[in-house]
C-alpha positions as CSV (number, residue, x, y, z in Angstrom):
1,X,119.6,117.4,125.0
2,X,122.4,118.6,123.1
3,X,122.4,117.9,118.8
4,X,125.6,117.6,117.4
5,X,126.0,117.2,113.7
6,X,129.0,115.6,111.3
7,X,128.0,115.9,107.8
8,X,125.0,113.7,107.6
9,X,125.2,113.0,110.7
10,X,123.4,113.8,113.6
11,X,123.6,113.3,117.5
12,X,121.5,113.5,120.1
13,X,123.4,114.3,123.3
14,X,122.6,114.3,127.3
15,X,125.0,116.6,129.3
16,X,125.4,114.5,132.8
17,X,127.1,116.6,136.0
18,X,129.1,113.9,138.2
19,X,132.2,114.1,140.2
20,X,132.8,117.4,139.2
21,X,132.5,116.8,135.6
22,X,130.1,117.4,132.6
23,X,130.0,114.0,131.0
24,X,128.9,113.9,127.1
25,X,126.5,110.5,126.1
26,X,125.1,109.6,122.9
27,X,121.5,109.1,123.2
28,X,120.3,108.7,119.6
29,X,121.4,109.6,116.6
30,X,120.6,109.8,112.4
31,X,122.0,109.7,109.3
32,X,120.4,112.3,107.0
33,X,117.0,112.2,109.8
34,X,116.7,108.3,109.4
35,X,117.2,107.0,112.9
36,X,119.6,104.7,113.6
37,X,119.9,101.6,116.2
38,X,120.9,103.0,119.7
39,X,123.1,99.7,120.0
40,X,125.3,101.0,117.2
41,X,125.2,104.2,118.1
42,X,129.3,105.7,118.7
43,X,130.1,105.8,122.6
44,X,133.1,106.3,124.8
45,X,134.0,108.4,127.9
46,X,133.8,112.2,126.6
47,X,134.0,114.6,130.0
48,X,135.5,117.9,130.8
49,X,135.9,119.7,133.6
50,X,138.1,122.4,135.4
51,X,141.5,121.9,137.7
52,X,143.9,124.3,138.6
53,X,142.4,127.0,136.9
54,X,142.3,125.2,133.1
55,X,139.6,123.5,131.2
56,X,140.5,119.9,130.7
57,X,139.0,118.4,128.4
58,X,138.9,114.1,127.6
59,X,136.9,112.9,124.4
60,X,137.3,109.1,123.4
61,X,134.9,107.9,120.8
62,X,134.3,104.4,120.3
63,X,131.8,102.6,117.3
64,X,130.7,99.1,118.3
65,X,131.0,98.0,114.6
66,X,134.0,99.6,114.1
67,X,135.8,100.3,117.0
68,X,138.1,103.3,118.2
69,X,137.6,106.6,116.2
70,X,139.1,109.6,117.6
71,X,140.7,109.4,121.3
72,X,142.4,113.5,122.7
73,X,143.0,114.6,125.9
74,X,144.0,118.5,126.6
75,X,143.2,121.8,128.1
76,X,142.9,125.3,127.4
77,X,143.9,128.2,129.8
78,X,143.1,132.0,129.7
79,X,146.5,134.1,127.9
80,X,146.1,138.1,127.6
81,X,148.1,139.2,124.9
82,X,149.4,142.4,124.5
């Protein structure tokens, strides 16, 4: 499992491999190491993978109190520079 941490925050993450993708899901998480309800817990469809020789990358974040916090989508490819 992955930990991520935002401030006071902290996540506990699985890494799932499917469809040729590394998929990102919230299992737990804290707020300064009090555990907090998996039900409220900020989910979404977070995944990256590889295609045509970039990393793509697709993060959308979603609190069930709250709703939509952060939604990207973009990739990164290799530049030399001189």
């Amino acid at each position: 499992m992955l930990c991520e941490r935002f401030g006071p925050f902290r996540f506990g993450i699985t890494l799932l491999a499917e469809d040729e993708r590394l998929y990102f899901v919230v299992r737990n998480w804290s707020v300064l190491n009090i555990p907090l309800p998996a039900t409220w817990a900020p989910a979404g469809n977070t995944y990256e993978f590889e295609e045509e020789g970039k990393f793509r990358f697709n993060v959308e974040i979603t609190q069930p109190l709250i709703g939509t916090i952060v939604i990207y989508r973009g990739w990164l490819e290799k530049t030399f520079f001189t």
